[in-house]
C-alpha positions in Angstrom: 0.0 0.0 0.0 1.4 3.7 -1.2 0.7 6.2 1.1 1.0 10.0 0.5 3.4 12.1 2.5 3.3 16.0 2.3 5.0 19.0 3.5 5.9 22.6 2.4 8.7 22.0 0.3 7.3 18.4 -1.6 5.0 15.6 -1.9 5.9 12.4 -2.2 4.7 8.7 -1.2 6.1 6.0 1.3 5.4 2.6 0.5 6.2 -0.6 2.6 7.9 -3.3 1.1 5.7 -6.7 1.9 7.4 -9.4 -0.5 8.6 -11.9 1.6 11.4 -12.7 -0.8 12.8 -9.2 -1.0 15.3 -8.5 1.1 14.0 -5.1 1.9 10.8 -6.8 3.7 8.9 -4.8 6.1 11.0 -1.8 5.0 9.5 1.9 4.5 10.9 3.2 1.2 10.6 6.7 -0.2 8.2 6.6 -3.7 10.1 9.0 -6.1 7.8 8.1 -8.9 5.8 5.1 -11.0 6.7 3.6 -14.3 4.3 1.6 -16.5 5.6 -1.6 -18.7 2.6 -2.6 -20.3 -0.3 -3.6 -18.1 2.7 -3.6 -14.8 3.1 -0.9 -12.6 6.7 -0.1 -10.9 7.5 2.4 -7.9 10.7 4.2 -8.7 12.1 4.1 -5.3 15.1 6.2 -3.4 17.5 4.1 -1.9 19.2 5.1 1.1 22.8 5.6 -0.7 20.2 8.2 -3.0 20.1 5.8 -6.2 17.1 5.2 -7.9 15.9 1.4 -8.2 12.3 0.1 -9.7 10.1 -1.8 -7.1 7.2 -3.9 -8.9 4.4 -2.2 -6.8 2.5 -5.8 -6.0 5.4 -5.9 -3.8 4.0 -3.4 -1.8 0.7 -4.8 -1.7 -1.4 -7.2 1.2 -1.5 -9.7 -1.3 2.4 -10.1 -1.7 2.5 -11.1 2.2 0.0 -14.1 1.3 1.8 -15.3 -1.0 3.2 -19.0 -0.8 6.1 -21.4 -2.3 5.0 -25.3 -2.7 6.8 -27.9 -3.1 5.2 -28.8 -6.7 4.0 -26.0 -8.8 0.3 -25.5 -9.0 -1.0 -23.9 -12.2 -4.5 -23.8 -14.1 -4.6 -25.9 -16.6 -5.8 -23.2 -19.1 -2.1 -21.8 -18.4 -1.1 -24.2 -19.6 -2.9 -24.5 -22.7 -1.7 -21.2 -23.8 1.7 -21.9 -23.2 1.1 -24.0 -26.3 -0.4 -21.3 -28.6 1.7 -19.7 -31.0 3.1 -16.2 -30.1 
């Protein structure tokens, strides 16, 4: 979740990290700006040496904390199917 910080001088947005997997979990960053690839959204985050990195924002979301690793992988079998088409 993105949430909006504002002052005199600036506004920007903090966002909390939630991907397990990331090994910024449960870090607040500072949201410098987003950046669209197609239907994907990325944060443009300011890391603390002042560098600029791209965050995929799901990682940010409730849902990322939810999300699990199994031992085999599960998809739906329409997936699958389309794996097959042609591109």
């Amino acid at each position: 979740m993105v949430q909006q910080l504002h002052n005199a001088r600036y506004q920007s947005d903090e966002a909390i990290i939630r991907y397990r997997f990331h090994p910024g979990r449960g870090e607040a960053v500072i949201v410098a700006g987003r950046d669209r690839h197609g239907d994907e959204v990325a944060l443009i985050i300011r890391q603390p040496d002042g560098t600029l990195v791209q965050l995929p924002i799901w990682m940010t979301e409730d849902r990322a904390v939810a999300m699990m690793v199994t031992e085999s992988p599960r998809l739906p079998l329409t997936n699958l199917r389309e794996l097959r088409l042609p591109v």
